[in-house]
C-alpha positions as CSV (number, residue, x, y, z in Angstrom):
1,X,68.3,65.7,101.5
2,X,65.2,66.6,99.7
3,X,63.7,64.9,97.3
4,X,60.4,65.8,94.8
5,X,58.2,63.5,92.7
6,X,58.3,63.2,88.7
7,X,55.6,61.6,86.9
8,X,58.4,58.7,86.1
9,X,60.9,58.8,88.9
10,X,62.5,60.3,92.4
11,X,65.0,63.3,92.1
12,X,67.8,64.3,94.4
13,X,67.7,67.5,93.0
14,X,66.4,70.1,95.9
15,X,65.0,73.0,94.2
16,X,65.4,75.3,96.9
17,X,69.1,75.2,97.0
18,X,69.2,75.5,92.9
19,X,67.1,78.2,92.8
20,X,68.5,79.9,95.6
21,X,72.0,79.8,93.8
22,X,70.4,80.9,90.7
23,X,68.8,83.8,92.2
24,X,71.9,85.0,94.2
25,X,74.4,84.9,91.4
26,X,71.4,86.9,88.8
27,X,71.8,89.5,91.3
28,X,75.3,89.7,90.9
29,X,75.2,89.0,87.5
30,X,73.5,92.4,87.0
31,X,75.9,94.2,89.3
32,X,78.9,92.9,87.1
33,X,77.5,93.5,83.8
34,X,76.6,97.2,85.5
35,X,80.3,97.6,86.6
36,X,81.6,97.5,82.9
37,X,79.0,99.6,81.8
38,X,80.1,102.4,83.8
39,X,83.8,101.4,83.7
40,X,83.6,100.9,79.6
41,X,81.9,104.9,79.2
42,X,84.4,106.5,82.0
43,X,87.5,104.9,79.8
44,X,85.7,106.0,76.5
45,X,85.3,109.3,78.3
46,X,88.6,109.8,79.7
47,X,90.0,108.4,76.0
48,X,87.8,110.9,74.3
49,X,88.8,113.7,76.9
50,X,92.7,113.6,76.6
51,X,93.3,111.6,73.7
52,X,95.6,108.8,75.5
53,X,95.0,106.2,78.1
54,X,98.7,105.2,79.2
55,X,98.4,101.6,80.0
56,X,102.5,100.4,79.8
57,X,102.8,99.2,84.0
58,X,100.5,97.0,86.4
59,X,100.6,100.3,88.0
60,X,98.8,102.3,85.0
61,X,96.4,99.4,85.3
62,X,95.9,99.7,88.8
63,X,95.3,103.0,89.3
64,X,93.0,103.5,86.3
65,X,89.6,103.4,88.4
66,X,87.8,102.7,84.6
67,X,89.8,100.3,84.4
68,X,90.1,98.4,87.5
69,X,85.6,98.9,87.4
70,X,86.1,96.8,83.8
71,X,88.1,94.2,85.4
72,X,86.3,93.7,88.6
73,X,82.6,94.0,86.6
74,X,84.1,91.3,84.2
75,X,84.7,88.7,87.1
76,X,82.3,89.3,88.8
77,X,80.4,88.6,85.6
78,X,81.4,85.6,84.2
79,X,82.0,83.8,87.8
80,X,78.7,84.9,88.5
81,X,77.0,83.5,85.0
82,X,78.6,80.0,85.3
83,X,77.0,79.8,89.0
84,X,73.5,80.9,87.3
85,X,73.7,79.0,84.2
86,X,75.8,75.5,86.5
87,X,72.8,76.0,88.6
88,X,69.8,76.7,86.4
89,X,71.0,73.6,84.0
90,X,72.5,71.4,86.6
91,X,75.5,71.7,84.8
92,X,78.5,70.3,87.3
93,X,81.5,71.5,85.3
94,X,80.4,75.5,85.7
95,X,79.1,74.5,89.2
96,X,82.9,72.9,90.1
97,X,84.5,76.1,88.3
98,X,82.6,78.5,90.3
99,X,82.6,77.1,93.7
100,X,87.0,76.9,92.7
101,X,86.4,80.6,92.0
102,X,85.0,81.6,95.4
103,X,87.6,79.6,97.4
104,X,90.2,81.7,95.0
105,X,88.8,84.6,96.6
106,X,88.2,83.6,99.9
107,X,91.7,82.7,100.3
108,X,93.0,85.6,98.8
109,X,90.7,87.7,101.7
110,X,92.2,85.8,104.4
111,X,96.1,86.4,102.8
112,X,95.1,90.0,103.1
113,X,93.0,90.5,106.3
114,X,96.0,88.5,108.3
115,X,98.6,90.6,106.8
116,X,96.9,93.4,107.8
117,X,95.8,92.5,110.7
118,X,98.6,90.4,112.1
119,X,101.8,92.7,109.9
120,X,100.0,96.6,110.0
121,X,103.0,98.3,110.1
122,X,104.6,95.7,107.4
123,X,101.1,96.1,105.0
124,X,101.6,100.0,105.5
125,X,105.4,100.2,104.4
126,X,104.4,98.2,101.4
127,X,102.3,100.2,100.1
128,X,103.8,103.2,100.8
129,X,106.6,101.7,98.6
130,X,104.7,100.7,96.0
131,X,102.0,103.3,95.6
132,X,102.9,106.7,96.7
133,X,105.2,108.1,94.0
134,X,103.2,106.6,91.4
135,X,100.4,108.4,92.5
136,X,101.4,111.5,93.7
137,X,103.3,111.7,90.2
138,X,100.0,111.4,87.9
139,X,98.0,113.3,90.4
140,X,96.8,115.9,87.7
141,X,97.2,113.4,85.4
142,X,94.3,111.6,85.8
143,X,91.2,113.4,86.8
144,X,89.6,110.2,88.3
145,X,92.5,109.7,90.1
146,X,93.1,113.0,91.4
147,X,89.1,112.9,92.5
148,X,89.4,109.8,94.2
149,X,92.8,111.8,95.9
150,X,91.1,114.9,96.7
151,X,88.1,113.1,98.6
152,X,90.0,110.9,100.4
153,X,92.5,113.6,101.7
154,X,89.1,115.7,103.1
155,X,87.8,112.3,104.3
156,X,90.4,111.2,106.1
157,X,92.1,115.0,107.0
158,X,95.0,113.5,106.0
159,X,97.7,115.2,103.3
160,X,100.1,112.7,101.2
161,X,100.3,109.2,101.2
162,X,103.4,108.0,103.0
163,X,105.0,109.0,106.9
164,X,106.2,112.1,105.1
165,X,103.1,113.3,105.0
166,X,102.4,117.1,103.3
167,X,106.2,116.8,102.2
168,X,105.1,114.2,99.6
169,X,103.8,116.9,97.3
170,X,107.2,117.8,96.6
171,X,107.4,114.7,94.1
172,X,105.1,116.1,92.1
173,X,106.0,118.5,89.0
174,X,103.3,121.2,89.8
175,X,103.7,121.3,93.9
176,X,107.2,120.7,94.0
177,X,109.9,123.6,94.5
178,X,111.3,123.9,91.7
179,X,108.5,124.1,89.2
180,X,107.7,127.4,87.6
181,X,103.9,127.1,88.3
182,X,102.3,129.5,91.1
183,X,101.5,126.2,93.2
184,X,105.1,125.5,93.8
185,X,106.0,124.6,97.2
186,X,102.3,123.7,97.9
187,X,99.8,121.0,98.6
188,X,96.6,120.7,97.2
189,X,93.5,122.4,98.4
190,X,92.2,119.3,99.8
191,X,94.5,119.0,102.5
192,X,94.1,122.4,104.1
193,X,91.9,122.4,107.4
194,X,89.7,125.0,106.4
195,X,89.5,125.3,102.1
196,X,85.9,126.3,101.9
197,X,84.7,129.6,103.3
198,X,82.0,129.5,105.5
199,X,79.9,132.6,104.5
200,X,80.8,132.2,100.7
201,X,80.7,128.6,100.3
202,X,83.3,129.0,97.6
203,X,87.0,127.1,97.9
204,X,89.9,128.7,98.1
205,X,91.8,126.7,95.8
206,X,95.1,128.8,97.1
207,X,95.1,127.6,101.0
208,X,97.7,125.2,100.3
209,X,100.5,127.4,98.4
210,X,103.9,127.2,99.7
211,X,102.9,125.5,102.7
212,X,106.1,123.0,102.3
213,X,108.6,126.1,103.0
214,X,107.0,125.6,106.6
215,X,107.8,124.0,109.6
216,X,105.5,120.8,110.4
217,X,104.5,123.0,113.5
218,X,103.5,126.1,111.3
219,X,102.2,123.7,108.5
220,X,99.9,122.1,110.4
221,X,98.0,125.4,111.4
222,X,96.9,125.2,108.0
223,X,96.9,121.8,106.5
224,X,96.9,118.1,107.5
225,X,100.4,117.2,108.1
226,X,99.9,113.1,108.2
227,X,99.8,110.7,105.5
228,X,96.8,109.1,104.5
229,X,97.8,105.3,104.6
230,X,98.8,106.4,108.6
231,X,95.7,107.6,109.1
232,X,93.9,105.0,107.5
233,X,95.7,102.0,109.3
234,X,95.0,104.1,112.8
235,X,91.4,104.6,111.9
236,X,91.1,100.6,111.1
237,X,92.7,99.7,114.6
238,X,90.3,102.0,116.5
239,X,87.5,100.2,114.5
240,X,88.8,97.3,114.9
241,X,86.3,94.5,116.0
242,X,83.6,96.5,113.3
243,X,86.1,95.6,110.5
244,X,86.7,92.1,111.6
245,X,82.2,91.8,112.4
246,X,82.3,92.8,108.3
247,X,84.9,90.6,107.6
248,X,84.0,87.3,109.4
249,X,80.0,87.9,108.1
250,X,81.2,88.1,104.6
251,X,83.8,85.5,105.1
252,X,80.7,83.3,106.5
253,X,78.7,84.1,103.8
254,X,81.2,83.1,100.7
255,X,81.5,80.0,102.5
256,X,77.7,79.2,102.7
257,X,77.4,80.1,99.1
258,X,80.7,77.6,98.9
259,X,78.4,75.1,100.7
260,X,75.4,75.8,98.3
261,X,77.2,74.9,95.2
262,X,79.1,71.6,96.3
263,X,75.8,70.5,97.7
264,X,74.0,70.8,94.5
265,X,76.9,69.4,92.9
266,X,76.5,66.3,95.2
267,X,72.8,66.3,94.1
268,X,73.7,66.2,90.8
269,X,75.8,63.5,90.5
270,X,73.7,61.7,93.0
271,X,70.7,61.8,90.8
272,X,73.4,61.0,87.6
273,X,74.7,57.7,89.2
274,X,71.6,56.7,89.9
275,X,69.9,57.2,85.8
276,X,73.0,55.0,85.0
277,X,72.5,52.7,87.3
């Protein structure tokens, strides 16, 4: 353990470690306070835009990407400002609640990587259960929503969200078969193989009309016929031991952090019991 002279005494107190905390946590600090900043004027935005924010279920909460930014940037913040501030002052209360706060979250990472890794099949039905009519319901509801949608559909060449792939559209009130709007009986343009025209560079917003009156083998010469959670869970076991490298280095690096704060906490009281003594 480190120790530094004082004019009057011996402290346990190694500065690297505090600062180092200090420093780390500033950084992220800034990123919170930078999440509800662009998550606070996207709401305002979207409030001024439409005139209503619809915020009754958990599932209006967690599909509202300004709102889930908010939430996230305000965690991030506070957890983030009692490790600067528990570090900075040598305060062992905010140092205690924010080393709790990043075992919290470390142990909610491991609940989900095993699940996913060890139950895929089991992590995809659930949210197919969960998710899928929500959000294929407020699909043109929600324009950050039906972004988010659109560019993960391209991404991912992938159409829907569940095993039912295109056919998921049909639970929608503008795609599905019995709505009086020209799009009936279609997808959006985003899951059609080929939506922007090469020599133009214009898309055709149309590709994807009445495409559910066809036959998965004459649909999918024109659009992607698989859901996106499928394709997703496929893509993450062909990239397998990549995800798990990310994983296990940020796994390893909330637990140095961990180790950081309960060793400057250790200093701390160290230094405390012996003033007292």
């Amino acid at each position: 353990m480190q120790r530094r002279r004082t004019p009057n005494n011996y402290t346990y107190v190694s500065s690297c470690v505090k600062y180092l905390i200090f420093l780390l946590n500033f950084i992220f600090w800034l990123f919170g306070g930078l999440l509800i900043g662009v998550g606070l004027y996207a709401f305002v935005d979207k409030w001024q835009a439409t005139g209503l924010v619809k915020v009754e279920t958990i599932y209006d909460v967690v599909l509202n990407i300004s709102l889930v930014m908010v939430i996230a940037g305000g965690v991030i913040f506070i957890v983030s400002f009692a490790g600067c501030v528990g570090a900075l002052r040598e305060n062992t209360c905010l140092l205690k609640f924010y080393s709790l706060c990043l075992l919290i979250f470390f142990l909610l990472e491991m609940a989900i990587a095993i699940m996913g890794f060890v139950f895929p099949h089991t992590m995809q039905s659930l949210l197919e259960e969960s998710f899928t009519d929500k959000i294929i319901h407020t699909y043109r509801e929600d324009a950050d929503l039906q972004n988010l949608i659109d560019f993960a559909q391209q991404e991912f060449k992938c159409c829907g969200l569940s095993s039912e792939g295109y056919m998921d559209w049909s639970k929608n009130e503008y795609f599905n078969c019995s709505s009086p709007s020209v799009e009936k009986c279609g997808v959006p343009f985003s899951c059609c193989m080929n939506a922007t025209d090469i020599s133009s560079g214009l898309v055709n917003i149309m590709c994807g009309y009445g495409v559910q009156e066809l036959s998965v083998a004459e649909a999918g010469k024109k659009v992607w016929t698989s859901g996106c959670i499928e394709i997703v869970r496929s893509w993450a076991e062909r990239n397998l031991y990549t995800i798990a490298g990310v994983a296990l280095g940020i796994a390893l690096s909330q637990l140095f952090v961990i180790y950081l704060a309960k060793t400057l906490e250790g200093q701390i009281e160290l230094q405390k019991s012996r003033w007292n003594t």
